[in-house]
C-alpha positions as CSV (number, residue, x, y, z in Angstrom):
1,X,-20.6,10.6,26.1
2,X,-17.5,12.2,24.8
3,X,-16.3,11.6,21.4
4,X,-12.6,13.4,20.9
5,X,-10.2,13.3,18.3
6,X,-5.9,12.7,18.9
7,X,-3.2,12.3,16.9
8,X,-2.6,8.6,17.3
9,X,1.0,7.2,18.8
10,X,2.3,3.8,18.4
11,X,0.7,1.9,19.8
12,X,-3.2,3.0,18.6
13,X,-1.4,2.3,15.2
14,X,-0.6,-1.2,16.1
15,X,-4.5,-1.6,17.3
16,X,-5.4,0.4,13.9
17,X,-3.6,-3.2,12.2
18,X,-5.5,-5.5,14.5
19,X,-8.8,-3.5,13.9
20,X,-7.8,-3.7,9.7
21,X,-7.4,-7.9,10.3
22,X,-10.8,-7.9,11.9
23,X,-11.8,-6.5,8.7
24,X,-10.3,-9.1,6.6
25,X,-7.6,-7.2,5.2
26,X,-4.8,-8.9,5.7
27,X,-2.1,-6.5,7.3
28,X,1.2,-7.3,7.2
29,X,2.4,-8.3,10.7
30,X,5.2,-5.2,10.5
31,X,3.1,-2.5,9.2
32,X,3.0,0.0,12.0
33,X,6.4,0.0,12.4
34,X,6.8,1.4,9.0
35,X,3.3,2.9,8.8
36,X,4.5,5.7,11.6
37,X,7.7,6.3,9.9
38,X,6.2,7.7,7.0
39,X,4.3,10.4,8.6
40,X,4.5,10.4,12.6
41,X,1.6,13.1,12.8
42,X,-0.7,11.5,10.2
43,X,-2.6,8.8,11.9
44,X,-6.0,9.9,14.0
45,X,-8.0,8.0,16.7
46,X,-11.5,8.4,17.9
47,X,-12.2,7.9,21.6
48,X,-15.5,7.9,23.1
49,X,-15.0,8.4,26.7
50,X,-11.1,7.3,26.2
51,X,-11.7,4.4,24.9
52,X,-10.3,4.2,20.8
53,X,-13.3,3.2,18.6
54,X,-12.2,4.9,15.2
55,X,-8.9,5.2,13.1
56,X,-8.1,7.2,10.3
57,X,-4.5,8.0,8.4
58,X,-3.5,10.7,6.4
59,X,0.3,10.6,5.3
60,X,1.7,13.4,4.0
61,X,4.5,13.1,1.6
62,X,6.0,16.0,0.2
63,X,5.0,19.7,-0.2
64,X,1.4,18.8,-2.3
65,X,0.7,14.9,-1.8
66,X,-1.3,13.1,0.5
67,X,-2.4,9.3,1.5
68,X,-6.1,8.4,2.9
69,X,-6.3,5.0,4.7
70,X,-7.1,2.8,7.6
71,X,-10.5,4.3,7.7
72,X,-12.9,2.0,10.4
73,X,-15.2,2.9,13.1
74,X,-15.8,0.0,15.2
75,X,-19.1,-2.0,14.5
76,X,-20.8,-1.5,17.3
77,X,-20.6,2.4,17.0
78,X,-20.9,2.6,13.3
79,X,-23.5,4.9,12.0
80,X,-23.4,7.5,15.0
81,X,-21.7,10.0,12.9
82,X,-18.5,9.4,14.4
83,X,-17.0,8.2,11.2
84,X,-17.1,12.3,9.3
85,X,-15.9,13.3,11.9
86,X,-12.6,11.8,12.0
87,X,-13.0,11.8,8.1
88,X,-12.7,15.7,8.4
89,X,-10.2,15.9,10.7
90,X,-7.9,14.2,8.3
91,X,-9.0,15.7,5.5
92,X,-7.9,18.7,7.5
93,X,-4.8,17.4,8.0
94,X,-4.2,16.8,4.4
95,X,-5.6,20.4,3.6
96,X,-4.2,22.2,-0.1
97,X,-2.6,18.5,-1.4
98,X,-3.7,16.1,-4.0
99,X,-5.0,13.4,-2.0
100,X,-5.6,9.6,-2.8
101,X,-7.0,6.9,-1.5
102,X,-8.4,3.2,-2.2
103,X,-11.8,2.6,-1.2
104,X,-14.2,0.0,-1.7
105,X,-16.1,0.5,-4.7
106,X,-19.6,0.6,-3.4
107,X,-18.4,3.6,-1.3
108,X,-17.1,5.4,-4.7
109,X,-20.4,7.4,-4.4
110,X,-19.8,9.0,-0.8
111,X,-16.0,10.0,-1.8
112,X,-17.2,11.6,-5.1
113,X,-19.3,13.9,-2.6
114,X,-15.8,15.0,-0.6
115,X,-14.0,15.7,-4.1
116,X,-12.6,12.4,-4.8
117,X,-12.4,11.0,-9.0
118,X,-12.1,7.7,-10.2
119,X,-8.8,6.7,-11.7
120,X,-8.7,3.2,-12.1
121,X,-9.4,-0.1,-9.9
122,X,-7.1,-2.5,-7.8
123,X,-7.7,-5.9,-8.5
124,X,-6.5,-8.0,-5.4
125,X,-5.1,-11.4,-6.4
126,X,-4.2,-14.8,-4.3
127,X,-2.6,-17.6,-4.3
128,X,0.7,-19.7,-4.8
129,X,2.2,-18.3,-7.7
130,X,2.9,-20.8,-10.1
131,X,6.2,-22.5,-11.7
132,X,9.6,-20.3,-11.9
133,X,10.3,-17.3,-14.2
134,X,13.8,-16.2,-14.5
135,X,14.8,-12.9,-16.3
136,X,17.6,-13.9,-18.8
137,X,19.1,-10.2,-19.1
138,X,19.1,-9.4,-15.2
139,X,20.9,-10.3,-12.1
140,X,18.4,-10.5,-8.7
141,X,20.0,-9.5,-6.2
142,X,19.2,-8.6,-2.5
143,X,17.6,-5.4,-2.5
144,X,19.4,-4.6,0.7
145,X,22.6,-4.5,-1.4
146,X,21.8,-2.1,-3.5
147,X,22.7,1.8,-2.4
148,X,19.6,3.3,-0.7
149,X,20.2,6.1,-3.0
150,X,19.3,4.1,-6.6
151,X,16.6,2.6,-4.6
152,X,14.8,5.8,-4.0
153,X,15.3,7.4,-7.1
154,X,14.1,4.2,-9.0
155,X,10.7,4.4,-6.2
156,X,10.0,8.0,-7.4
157,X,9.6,6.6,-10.9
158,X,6.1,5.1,-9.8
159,X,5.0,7.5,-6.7
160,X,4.4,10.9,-6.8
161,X,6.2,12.0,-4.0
162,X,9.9,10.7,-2.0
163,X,9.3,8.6,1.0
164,X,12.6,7.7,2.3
165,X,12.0,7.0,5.7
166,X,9.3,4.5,4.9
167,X,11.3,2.8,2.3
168,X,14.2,2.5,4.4
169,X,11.9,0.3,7.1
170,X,10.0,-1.2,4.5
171,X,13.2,-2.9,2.8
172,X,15.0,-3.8,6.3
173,X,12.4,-4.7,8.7
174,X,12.7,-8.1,10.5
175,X,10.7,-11.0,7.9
176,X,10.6,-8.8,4.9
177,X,12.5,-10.3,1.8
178,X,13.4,-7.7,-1.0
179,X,14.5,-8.0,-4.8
180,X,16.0,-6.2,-6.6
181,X,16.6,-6.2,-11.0
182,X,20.1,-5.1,-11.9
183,X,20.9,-4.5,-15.5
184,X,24.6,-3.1,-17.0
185,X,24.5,-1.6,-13.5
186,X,20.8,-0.1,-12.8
187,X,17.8,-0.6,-10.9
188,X,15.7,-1.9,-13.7
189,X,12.9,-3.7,-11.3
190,X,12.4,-3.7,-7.8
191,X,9.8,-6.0,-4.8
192,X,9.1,-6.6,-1.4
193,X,7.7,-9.2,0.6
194,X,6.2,-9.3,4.3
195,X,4.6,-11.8,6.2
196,X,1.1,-10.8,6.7
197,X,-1.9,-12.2,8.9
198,X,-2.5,-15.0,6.2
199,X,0.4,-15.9,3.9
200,X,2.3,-13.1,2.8
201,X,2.0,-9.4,0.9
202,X,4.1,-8.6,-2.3
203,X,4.4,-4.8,-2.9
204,X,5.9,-2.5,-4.5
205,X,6.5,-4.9,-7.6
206,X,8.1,-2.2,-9.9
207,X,9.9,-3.4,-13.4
208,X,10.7,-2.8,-16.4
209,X,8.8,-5.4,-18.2
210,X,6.6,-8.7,-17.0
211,X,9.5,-10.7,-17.6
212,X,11.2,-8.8,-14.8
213,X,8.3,-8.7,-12.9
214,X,7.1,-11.9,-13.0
215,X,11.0,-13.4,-11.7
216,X,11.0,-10.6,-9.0
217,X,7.9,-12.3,-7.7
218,X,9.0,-16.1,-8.0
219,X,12.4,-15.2,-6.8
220,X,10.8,-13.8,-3.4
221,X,8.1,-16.3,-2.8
222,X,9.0,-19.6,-1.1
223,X,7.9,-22.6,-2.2
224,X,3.9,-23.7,-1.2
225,X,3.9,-19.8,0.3
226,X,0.8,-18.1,-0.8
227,X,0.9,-14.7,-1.4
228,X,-1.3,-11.8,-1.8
229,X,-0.8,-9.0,-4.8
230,X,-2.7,-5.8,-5.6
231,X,-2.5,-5.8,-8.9
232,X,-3.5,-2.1,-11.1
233,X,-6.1,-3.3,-13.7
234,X,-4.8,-0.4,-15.8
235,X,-2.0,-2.5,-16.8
236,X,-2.8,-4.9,-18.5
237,X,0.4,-7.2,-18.9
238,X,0.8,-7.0,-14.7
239,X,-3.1,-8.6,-14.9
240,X,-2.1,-11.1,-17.3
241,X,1.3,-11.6,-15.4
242,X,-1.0,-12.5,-12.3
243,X,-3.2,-14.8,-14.2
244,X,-0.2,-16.7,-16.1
245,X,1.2,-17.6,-11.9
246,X,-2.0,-18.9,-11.2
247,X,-3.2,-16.0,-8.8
248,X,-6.9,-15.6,-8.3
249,X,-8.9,-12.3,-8.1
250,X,-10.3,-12.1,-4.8
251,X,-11.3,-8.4,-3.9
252,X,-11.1,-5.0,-5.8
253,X,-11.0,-1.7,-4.4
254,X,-11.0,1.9,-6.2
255,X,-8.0,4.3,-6.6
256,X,-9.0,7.8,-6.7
257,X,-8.1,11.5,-6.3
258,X,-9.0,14.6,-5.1
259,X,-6.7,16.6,-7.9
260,X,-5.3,15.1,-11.1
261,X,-3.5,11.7,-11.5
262,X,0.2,12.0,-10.9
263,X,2.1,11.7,-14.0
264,X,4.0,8.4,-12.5
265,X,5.4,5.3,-14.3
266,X,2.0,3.6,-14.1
267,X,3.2,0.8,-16.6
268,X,5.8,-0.4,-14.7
269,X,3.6,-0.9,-11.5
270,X,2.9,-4.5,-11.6
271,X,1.3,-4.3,-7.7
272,X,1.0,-1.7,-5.7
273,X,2.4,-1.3,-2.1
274,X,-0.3,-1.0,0.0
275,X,-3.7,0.2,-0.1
276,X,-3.0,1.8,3.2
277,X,-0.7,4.3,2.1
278,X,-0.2,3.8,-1.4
């Protein structure tokens, strides 16, 4: 049988989502469409005799950064040695960049062995936040009001690298809602939500303080809608922010790196954007 590698096209990234929802985690229904934009060459498929049976991503963002994800062989051809081998090619892809991923943590062991080191843990929360929390020294407003401009500069205060194309489908596409925190004129927190598989995904929550944080999330979520959050257990108030709504831990995964930690706004992440490309 013959096992080849190909750079994937649009629509093995939609069958990368179903094949992540088979795995329980929850895609968001629109995340290929904005998953491509990011990095149109960084997504991998494994076909034995043509047919796909392993993804991979690798998103490259700027000169020196780079995203691991969507990682899966299929079940019935897991432990054939098909999975290193797409695991190279990306890392090939991703060749000379600090790279970074979120893995489960029982698999922490195998990416220490490919250079990756621990920086801290995602805690995944659920449920229907809890009561209303609005920001007395801020105005919410749409975030697709705001000039894209401010909205990527305020991004690059929490990710390493610009990723404007990604951010632009990310705000816009069809059944996402967006927030964004205006104070005496600036971005001073920023959130998105998209329908996902069950419920809905919040991500990036970016703000200034919980206060912020915790009315950027109310102001989004609809009331009964459950929602999922994947919250940084390095900061502490966004932990205790997702306790004090009534969100339960539900899964944890481990944020790590193949160089040093970016020097980011790590405090103000209250919930990362994905796990899929960071």
């Amino acid at each position: 049988m013959t096992f080849e590698i190909a750079t994937a096209g649009t629509a093995d990234v939609r069958r990368f989502s179903d094949w992540a929802a088979d795995e329980q985690w929850n895609p968001g229904n629109s995340d290929p469409l904005a998953f491509a934009a990011a990095d149109p060459t960084g997504f991998f498929v494994g076909q034995l005799d043509g047919e796909p049976i392993a993804s991979v991503s690798g998103v490259r963002y700027g000169s020196d950064y780079g995203f691991l994800g969507l990682y899966i062989v299929r079940p019935s051809e897991r432990g054939k040695g098909y999975g290193i081998r797409v695991w190279n090619r990306v890392m090939e892809h991703l060749a000379g960049r600090n790279v970074a991923l979120d893995g489960v943590v029982e698999q922490q062991p195998n990416y220490h062995k490919s250079g990756f080191r621990h920086a801290h843990n995602h805690i995944r929360h659920e449920g229907v936040p809890t009561g209303s929390a609005p920001a007395q020294d801020v105005e919410l407003v749409d975030g697709r009001s705001v000039p894209f401009d401010q909205l990527t500069t305020y991004d690059r205060r929490f990710f390493p690298a610009a990723r404007d194309a990604f951010l632009a489908l990310w705000v816009s596409l069809p059944g996402h809602r967006s927030l964004a925190a205006i104070r005496d004129g600036q971005v001073v927190g920023f959130a998105v939500l998209r329908p996902a598989r069950s419920g809905a995904r919040i991500g990036p929550v970016h703000a200034a303080s919980d206060e912020i944080a915790a009315a950027l999330i109310t102001g989004l979520v609809e009331p009964g809608e459950s929602v999922v959050i994947d919250v940084p257990d390095v900061n502490l108030p966004a932990m205790k922010l997702a306790e004090r709504l009534g969100l339960a831990p539900v899964f944890e995964c481990a944020r790590m790196y193949t160089g040093g930690v970016p020097d980011v706004d790590q405090d103000g992440i209250f919930a990362t954007t994905t796990l899929e490309l960071g």
